[in-house]
KEMISE-345103 format. One line per field, with one value per atom (N, C-alpha, C, O): residue number from 0; residue in three letters; atom name; x, y, z. Coordinates in nm, 3 decimals, always signed. Example, Ala and Ser with C-alpha at 12.3 -4.5 7.8 and 13.67 -1.06 7.14 Angstrom:
2
num	c(0, 0, 0, 0, 1, 1, 1, 1)
residu	c(Ala, Ala, Ala, Ala, Ser, Ser, Ser, Ser)
atome	c(N, CA, C, O, N, CA, C, O)
px	c(+1.319, +1.230, +1.320, +1.424, +1.285, +1.367, +1.290, +1.341)
py	c(-0.569, -0.450, -0.330, -0.332, -0.225, -0.106, +0.003, +0.114)
pz	c(+0.780, +0.780, +0.780, +0.846, +0.708, +0.714, +0.787, +0.804)
END
This chain:
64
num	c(0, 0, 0, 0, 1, 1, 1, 1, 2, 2, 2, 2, 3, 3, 3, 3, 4, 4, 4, 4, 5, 5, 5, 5, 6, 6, 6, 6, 7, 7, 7, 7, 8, 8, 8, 8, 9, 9, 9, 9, 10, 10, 10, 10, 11, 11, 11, 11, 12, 12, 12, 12, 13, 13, 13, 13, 14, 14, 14, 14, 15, 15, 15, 15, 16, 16, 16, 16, 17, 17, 17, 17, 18, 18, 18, 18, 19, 19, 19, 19, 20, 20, 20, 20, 21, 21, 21, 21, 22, 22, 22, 22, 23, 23, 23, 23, 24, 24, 24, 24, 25, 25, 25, 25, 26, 26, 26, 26, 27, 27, 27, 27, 28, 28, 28, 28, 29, 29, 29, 29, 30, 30, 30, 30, 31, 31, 31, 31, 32, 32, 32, 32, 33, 33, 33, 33, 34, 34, 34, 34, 35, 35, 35, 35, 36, 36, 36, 36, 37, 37, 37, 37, 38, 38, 38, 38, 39, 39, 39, 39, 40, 40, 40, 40, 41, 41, 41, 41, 42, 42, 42, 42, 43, 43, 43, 43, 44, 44, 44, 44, 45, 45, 45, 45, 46, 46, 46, 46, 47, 47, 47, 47, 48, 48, 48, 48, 49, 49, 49, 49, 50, 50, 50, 50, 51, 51, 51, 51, 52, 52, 52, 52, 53, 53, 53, 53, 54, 54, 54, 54, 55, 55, 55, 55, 56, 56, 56, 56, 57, 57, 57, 57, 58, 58, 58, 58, 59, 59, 59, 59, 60, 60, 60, 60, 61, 61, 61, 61, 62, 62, 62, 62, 63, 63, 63, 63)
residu	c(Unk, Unk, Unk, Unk, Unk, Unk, Unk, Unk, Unk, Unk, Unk, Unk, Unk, Unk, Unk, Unk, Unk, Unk, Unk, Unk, Unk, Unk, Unk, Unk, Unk, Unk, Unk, Unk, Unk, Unk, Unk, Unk, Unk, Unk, Unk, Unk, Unk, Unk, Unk, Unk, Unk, Unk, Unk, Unk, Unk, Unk, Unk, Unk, Unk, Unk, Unk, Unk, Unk, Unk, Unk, Unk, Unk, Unk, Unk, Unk, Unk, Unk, Unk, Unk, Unk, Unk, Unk, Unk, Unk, Unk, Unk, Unk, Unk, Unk, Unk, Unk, Unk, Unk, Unk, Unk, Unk, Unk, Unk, Unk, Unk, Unk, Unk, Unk, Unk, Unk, Unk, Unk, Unk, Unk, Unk, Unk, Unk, Unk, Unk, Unk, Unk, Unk, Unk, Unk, Unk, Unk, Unk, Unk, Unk, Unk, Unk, Unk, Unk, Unk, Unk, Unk, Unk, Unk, Unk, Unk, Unk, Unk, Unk, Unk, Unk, Unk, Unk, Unk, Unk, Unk, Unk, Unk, Unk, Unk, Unk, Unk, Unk, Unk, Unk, Unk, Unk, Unk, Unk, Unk, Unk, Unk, Unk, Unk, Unk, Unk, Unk, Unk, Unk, Unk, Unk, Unk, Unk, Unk, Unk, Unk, Unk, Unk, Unk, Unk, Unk, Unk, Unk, Unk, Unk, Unk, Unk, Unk, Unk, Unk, Unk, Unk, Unk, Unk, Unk, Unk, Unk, Unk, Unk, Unk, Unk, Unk, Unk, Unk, Unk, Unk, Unk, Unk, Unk, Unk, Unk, Unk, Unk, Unk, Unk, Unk, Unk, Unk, Unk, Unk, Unk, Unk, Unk, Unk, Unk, Unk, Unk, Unk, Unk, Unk, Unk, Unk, Unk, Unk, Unk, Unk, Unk, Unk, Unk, Unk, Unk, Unk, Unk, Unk, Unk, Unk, Unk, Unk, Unk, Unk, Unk, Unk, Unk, Unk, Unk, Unk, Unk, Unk, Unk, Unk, Unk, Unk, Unk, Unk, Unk, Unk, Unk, Unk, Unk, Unk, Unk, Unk)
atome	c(N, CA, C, O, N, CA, C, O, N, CA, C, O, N, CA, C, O, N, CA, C, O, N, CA, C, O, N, CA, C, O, N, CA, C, O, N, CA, C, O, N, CA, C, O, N, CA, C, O, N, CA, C, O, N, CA, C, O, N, CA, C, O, N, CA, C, O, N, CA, C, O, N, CA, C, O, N, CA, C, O, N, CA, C, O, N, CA, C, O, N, CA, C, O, N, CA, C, O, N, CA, C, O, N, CA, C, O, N, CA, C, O, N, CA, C, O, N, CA, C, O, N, CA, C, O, N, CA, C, O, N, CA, C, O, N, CA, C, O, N, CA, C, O, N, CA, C, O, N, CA, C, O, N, CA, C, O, N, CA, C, O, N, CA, C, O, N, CA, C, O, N, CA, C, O, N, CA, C, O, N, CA, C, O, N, CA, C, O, N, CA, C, O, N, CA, C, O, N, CA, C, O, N, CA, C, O, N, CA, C, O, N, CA, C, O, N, CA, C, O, N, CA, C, O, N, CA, C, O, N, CA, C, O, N, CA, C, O, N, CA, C, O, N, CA, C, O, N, CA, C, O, N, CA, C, O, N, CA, C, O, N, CA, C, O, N, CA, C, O, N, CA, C, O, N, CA, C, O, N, CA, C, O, N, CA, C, O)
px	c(+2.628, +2.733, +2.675, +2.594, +2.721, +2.690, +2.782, +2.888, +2.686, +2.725, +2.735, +2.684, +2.786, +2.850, +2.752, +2.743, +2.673, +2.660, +2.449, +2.406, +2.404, +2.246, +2.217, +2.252, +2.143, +2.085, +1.975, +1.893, +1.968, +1.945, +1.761, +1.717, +1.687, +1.507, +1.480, +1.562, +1.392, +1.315, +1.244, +1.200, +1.212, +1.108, +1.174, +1.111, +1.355, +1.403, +1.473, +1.554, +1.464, +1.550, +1.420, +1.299, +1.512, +1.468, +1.438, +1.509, +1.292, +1.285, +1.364, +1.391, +1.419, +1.566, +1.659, +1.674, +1.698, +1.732, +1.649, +1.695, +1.516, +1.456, +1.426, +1.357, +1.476, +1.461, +1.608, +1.630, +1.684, +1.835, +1.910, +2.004, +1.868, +1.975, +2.034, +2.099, +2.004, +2.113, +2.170, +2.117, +2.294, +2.315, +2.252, +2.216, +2.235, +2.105, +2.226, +2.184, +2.365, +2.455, +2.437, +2.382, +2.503, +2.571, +2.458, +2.443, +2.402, +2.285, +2.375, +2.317, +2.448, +2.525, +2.487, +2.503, +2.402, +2.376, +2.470, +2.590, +2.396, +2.479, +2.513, +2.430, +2.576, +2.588, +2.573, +2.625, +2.467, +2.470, +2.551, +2.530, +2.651, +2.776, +2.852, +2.896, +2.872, +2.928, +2.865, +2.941, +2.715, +2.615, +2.638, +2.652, +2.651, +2.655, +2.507, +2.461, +2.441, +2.336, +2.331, +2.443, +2.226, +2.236, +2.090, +2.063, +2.030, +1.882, +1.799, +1.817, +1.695, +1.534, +1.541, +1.588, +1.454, +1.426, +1.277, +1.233, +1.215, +1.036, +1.066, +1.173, +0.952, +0.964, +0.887, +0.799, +0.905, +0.853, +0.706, +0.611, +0.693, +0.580, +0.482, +0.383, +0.475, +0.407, +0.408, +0.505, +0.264, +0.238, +0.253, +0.159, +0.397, +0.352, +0.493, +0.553, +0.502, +0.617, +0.706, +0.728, +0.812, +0.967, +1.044, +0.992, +1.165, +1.264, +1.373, +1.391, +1.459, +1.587, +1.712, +1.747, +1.758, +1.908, +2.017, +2.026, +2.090, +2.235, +2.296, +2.250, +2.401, +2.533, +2.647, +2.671, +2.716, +2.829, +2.955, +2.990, +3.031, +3.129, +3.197, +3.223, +3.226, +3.297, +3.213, +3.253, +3.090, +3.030, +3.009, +3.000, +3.009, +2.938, +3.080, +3.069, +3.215, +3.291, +3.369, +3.434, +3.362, +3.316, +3.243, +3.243, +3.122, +3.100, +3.052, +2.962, +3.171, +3.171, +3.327, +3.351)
py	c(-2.685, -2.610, -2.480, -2.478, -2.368, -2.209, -2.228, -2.286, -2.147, -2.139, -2.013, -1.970, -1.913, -1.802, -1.715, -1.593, -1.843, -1.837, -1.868, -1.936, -1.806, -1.858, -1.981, -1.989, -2.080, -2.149, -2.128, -2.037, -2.184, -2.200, -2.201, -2.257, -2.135, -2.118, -2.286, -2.378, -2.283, -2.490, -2.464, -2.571, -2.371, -2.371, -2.420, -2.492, -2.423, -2.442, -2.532, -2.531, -2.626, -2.739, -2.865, -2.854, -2.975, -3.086, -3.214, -3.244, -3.260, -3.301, -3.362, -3.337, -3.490, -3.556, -3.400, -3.413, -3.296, -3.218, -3.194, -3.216, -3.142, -3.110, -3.240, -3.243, -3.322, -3.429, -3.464, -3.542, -3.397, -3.428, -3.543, -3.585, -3.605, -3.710, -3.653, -3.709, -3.554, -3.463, -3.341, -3.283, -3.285, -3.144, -3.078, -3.103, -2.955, -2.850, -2.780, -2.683, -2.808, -2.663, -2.754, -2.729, -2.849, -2.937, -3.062, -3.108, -3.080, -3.213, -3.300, -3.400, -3.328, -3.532, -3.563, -3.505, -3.713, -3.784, -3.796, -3.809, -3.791, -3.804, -3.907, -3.998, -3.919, -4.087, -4.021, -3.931, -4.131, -4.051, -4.046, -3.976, -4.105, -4.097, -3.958, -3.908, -3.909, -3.800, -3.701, -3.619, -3.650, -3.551, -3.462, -3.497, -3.340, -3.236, -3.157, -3.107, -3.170, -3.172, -3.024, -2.975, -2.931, -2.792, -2.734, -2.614, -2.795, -2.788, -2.789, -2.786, -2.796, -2.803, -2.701, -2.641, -2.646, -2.514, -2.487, -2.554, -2.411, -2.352, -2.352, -2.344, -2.363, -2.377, -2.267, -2.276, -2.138, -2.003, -2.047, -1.969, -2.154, -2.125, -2.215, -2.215, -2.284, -2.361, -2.345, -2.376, -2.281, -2.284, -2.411, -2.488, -2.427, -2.535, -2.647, -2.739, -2.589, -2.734, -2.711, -2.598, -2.831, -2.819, -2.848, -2.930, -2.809, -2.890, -2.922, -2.882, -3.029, -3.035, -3.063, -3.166, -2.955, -2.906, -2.991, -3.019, -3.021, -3.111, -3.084, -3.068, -3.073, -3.111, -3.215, -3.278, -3.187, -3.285, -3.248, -3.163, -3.255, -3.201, -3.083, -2.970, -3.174, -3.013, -2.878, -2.762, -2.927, -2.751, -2.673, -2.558, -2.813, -2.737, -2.670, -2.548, -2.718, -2.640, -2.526, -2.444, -2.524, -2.388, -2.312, -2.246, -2.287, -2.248, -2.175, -2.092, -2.253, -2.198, -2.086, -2.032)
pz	c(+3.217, +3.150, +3.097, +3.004, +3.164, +3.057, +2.928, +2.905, +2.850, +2.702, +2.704, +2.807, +2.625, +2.598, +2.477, +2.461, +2.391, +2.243, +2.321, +2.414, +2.253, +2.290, +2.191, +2.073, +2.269, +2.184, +2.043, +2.059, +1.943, +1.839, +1.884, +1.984, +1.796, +1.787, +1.863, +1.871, +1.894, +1.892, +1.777, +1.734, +1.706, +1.579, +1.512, +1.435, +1.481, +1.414, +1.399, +1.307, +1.477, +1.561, +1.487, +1.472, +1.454, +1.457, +1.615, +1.711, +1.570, +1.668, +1.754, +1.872, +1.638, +1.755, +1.860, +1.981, +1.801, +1.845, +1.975, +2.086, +1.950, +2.094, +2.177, +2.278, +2.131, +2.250, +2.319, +2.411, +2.259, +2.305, +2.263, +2.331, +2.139, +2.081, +1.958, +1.871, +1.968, +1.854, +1.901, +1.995, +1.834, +1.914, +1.836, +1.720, +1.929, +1.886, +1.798, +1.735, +1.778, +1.695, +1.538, +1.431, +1.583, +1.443, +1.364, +1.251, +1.486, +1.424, +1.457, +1.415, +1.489, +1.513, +1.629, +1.736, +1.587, +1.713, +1.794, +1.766, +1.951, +2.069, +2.130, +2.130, +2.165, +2.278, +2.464, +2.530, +2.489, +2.625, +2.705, +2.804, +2.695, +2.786, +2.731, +2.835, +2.668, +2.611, +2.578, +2.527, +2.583, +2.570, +2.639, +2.756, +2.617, +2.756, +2.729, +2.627, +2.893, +2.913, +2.890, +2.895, +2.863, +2.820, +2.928, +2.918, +2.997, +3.088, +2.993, +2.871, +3.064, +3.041, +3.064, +3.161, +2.898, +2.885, +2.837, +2.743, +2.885, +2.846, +2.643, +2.583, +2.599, +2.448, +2.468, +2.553, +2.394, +2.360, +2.288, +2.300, +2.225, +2.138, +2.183, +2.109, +2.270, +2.345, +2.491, +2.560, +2.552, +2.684, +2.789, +2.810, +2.861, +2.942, +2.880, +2.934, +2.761, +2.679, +2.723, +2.767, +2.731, +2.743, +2.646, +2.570, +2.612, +2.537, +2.639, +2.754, +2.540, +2.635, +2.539, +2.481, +2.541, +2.448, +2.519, +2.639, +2.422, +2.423, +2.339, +2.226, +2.366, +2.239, +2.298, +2.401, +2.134, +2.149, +2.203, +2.121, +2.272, +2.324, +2.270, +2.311, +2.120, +2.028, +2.034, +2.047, +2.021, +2.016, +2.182, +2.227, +2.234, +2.363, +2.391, +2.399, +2.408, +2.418, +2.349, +2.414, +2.243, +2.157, +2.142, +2.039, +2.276, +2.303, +2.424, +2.441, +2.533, +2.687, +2.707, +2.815)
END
């Protein structure tokens, strides 16, 4: 899914967040049936790291 809105720092993101059981907008745990996947993205501050952004429906579509 494109987002419209850029995602939020990973500096600033809680871990559950960079692992994708939270949304990266609001913080509410996800259920994986209902997560919208956001990709695997390079982490700026780590050579080599990944994160992987999700949200919960409401934000992800408030912001496509």
């Amino acid at each position: 899914m494109a987002t419209t809105t850029r995602l939020p720092a990973p500096d600033t993101l809680t871990d559950a967040q960079l692992r994708g059981a939270a949304c990266v907008w609001c913080a509410g745990r996800l259920a994986t049936a209902t997560a919208v996947d956001l990709g695997t993205r390079p982490d700026p501050a780590w050579s080599g790291a990944r994160w992987y952004p999700r949200a919960c429906p409401g934000c992800a579509e408030a912001r496509t």
